[in-house]
C-alpha positions as semicolon CSV with decimal commas, in nm:
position;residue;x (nm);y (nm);z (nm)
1;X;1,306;1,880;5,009
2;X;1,033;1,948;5,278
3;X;1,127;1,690;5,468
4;X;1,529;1,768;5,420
5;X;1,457;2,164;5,537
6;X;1,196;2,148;5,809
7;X;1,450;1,801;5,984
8;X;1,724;2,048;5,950
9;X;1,613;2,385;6,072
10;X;1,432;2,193;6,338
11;X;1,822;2,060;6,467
12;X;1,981;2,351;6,426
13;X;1,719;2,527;6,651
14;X;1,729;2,272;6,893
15;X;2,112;2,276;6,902
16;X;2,112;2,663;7,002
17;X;1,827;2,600;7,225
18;X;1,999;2,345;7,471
19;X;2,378;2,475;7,449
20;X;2,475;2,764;7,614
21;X;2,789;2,824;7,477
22;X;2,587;2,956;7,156
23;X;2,373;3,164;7,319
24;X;2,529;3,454;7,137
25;X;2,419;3,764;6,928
26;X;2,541;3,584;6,629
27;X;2,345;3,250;6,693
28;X;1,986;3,454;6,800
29;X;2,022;3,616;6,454
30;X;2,103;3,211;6,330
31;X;1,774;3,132;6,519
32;X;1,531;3,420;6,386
33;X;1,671;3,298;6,016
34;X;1,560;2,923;6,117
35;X;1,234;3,044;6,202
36;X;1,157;3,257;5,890
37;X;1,292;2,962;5,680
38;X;1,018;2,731;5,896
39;X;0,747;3,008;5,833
40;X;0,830;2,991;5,442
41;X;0,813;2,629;5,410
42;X;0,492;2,592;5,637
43;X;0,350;2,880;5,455
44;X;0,387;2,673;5,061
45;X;0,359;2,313;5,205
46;X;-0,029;2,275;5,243
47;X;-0,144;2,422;4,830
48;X;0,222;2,238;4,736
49;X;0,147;1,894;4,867
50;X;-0,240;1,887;4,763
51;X;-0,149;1,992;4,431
52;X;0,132;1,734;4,362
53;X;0,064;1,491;4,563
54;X;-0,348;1,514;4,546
55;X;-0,381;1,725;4,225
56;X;-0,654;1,927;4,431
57;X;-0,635;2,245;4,230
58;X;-0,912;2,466;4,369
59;X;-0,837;2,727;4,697
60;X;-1,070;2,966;4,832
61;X;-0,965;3,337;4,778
62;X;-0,917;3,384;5,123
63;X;-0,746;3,140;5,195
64;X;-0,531;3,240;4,901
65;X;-0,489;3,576;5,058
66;X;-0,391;3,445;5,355
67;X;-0,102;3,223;5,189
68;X;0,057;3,512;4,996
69;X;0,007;3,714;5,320
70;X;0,253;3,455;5,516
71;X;0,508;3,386;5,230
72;X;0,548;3,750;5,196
73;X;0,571;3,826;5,533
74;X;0,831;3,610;5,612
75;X;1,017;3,620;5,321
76;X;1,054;4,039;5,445
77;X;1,153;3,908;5,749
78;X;1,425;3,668;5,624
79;X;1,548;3,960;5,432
80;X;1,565;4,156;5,771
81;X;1,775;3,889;5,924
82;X;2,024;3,869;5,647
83;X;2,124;4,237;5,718
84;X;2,114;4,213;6,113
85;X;2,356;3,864;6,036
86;X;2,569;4,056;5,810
87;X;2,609;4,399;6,073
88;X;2,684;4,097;6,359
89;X;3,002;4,038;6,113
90;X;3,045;4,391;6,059
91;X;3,055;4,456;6,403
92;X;3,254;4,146;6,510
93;X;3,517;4,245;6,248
94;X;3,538;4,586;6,291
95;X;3,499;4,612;6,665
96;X;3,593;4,282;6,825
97;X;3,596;4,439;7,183
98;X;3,294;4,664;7,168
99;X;3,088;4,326;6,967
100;X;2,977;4,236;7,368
101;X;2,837;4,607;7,456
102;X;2,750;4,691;7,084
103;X;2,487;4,376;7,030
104;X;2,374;4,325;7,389
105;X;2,035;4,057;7,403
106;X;1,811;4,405;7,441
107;X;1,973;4,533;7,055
108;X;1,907;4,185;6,907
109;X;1,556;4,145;7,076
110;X;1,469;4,520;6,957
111;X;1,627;4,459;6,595
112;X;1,421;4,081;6,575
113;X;1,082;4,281;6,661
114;X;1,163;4,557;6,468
115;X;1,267;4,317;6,101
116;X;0,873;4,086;6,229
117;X;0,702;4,411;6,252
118;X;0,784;4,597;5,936
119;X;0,748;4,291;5,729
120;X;0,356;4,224;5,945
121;X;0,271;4,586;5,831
122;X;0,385;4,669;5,492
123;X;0,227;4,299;5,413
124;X;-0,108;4,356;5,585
125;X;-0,142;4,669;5,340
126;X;-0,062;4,506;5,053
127;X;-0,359;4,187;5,132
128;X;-0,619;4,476;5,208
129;X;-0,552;4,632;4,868
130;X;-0,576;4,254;4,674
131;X;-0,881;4,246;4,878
132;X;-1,043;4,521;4,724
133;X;-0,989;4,426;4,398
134;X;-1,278;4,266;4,178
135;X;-1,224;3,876;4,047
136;X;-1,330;3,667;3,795
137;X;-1,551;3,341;3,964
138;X;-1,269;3,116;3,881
139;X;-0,902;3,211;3,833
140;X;-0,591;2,997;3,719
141;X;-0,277;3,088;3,878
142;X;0,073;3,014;3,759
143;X;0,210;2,867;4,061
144;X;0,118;2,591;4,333
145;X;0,089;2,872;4,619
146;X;0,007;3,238;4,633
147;X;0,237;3,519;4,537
148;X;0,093;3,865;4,502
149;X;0,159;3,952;4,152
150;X;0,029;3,606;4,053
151;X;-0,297;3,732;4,269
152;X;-0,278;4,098;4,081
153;X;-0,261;3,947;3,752
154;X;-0,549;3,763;3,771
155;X;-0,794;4,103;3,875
156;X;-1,078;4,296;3,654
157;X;-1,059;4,587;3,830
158;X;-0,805;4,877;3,816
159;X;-0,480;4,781;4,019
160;X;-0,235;5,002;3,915
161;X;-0,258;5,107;4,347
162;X;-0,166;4,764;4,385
163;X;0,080;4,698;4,175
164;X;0,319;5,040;4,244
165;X;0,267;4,957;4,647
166;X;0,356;4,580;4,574
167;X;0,651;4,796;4,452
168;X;0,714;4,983;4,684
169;X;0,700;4,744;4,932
170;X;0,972;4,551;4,734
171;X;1,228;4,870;4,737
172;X;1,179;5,003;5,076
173;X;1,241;4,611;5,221
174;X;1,416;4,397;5,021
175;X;1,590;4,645;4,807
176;X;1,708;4,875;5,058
177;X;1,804;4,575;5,252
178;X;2,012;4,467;4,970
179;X;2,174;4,783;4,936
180;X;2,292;4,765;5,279
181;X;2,396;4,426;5,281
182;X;2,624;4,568;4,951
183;X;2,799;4,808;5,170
184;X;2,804;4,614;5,477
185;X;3,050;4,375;5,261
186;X;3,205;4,683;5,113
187;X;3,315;4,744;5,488
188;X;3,390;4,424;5,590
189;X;3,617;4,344;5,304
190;X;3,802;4,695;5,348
191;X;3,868;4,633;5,725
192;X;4,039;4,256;5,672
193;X;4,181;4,369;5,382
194;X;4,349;4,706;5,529
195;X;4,419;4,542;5,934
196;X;4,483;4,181;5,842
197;X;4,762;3,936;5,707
198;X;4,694;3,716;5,428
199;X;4,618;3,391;5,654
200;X;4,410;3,615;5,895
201;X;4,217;3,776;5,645
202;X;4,116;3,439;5,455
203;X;4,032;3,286;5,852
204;X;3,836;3,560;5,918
205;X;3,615;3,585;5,603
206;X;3,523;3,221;5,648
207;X;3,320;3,300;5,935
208;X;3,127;3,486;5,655
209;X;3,087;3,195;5,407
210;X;2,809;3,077;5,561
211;X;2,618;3,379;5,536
212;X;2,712;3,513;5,207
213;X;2,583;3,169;5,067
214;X;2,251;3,220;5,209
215;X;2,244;3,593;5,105
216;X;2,304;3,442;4,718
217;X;2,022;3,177;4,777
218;X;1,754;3,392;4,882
219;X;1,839;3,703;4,658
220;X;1,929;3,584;4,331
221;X;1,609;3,364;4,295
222;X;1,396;3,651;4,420
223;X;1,578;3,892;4,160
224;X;1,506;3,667;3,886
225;X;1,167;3,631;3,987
226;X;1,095;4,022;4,019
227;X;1,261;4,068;3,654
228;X;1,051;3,824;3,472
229;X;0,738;3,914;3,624
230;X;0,802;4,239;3,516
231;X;0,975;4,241;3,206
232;X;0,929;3,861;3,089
233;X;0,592;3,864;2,977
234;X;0,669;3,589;2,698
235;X;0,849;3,420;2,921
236;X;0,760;2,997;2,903
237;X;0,499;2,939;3,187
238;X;0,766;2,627;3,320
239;X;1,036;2,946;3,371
240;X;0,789;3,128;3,633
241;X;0,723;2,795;3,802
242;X;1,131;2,698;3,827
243;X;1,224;3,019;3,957
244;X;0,875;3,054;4,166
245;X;0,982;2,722;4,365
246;X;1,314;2,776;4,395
247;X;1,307;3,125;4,533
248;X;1,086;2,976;4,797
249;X;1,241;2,594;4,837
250;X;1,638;2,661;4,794
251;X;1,713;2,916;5,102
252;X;1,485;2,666;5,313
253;X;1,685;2,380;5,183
254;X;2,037;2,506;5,208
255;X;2,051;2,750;5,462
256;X;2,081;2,407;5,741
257;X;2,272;2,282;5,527
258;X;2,531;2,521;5,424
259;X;2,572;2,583;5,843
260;X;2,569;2,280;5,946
261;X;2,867;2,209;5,717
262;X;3,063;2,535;5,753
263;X;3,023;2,639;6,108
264;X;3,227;2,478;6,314
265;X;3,045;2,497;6,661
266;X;2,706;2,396;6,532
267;X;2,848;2,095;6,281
268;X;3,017;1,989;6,596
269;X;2,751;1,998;6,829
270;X;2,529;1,815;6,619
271;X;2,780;1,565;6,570
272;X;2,788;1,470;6,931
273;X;2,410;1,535;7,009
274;X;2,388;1,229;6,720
275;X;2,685;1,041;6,900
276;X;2,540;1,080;7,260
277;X;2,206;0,931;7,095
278;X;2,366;0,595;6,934
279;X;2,514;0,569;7,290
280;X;2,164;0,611;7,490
């Protein structure tokens, strides 16, 4: 799966790189996703790997800390750049001859740094309150990486601070995110439906398919994880590890996938970057 995810984030990202033709708001967007799905699966693979492969067990706190800090942070930021994707639709829909001045490269650079930067922040906080928290010598976790209510769980001290910021953190990024990305498909759906015939209006939420699968991928996982860590507490241990790994494996896995097959330009640019090879 590692191997399947990095190979194909690492074409796609090539493929934007070296043609020009796709050097477009909507690909950029395409490109910061690739990236935060590289982040998540560099961010899992080290504890993952020694633990299945090794069945080394034991990681110092910090270095724990610094794990949940990274999956966190760019799981925020993939979150980020599933609502600036789904406004580059909006705004391609809705306003096909503004889309140029609308998302200039100065809107998408600001809106990339912008997504990094609010994910590095409300993040950072969250570590420095695990931080302060007092531990046991030795802890066993649930998973084979470091989330932080996996961290929180484990503490002696009080962390009720920590544990309605881990919340808050979760409803003023992901949640409002997903909110947005709600109406964003609200508005979408009311502008092909309302301007366009029935062959027009199926061509033109295609070019969404792609991105409404990776939407599903990353947020139904991390729903289902949220809910049972709050509210399954006699939940089987085997359920928090299944949804656990594929909240964190599945949108790295299918998101190159999933675009590779069902966008045109990139499927066929790859196609002939493999054909030009076999000729060389």
């Amino acid at each position: 799966m590692y191997l399947v995810a990095i190979t194909g984030n690492c074409t796609i990202l090539f493929v934007i790189k070296t043609d020009q033709t796709l050097h477009t708001p909507m690909y950029y967007f395409l490109s910061m996703l690739v990236l935060s799905d590289l982040g998540l699966s560099f961010a899992t693979l080290p504890t993952m790997l020694s633990v299945l492969w090794f069945n080394h067990r034991v990681i110092h706190f910090d270095a724990c800390l610094i794990q949940m800090y990274f999956i966190h942070t760019f799981s925020i930021v993939e979150s980020g750049i599933l609502l600036a994707m789904a406004f580059d639709r909006l705004v391609a829909i809705r306003n096909p001859l503004r889309y140029r001045s609308v998302l200039t490269n100065e809107t998408v650079i600001k809106i990339g740094v912008g997504v990094a930067l609010r994910a590095i922040f409300l993040v950072l906080t969250a570590s420095f309150l695990l931080k302060r928290l007092e531990y046991r010598r030795i802890n066993v976790l649930s998973y084979t990486f470091c989330l932080h209510q996996d961290i929180l769980k484990v503490g002696l001290s009080d962390r009720r601070i920590s544990s309605v910021y881990g919340l808050i953190v979760m409803l003023t990024s992901t949640g409002v995110d997903s909110l947005l990305l709600v109406f964003s498909y609200f508005m979408i759906l009311k502008t092909v439906l309302g301007a366009f015939s029935k062959e027009e209006c199926f061509k033109t939420l295609r070019t969404c398919f792609s991105h409404l699968c990776a939407v599903l991928g990353f947020y139904i996982p991390m729903l289902g994880l949220s809910m049972i860590h709050r509210y399954g507490n006699h939940a089987s241990p085997i359920t928090y590890i299944i949804i656990a790994n594929v909240y964190l494996l599945l949108p790295p896995l299918m998101n190159p996938i999933v675009y590779s097959m069902k966008t045109k330009q990139i499927r066929t640019r790859i196609l002939n970057k493999f054909q030009k090879g076999r000729k060389q």
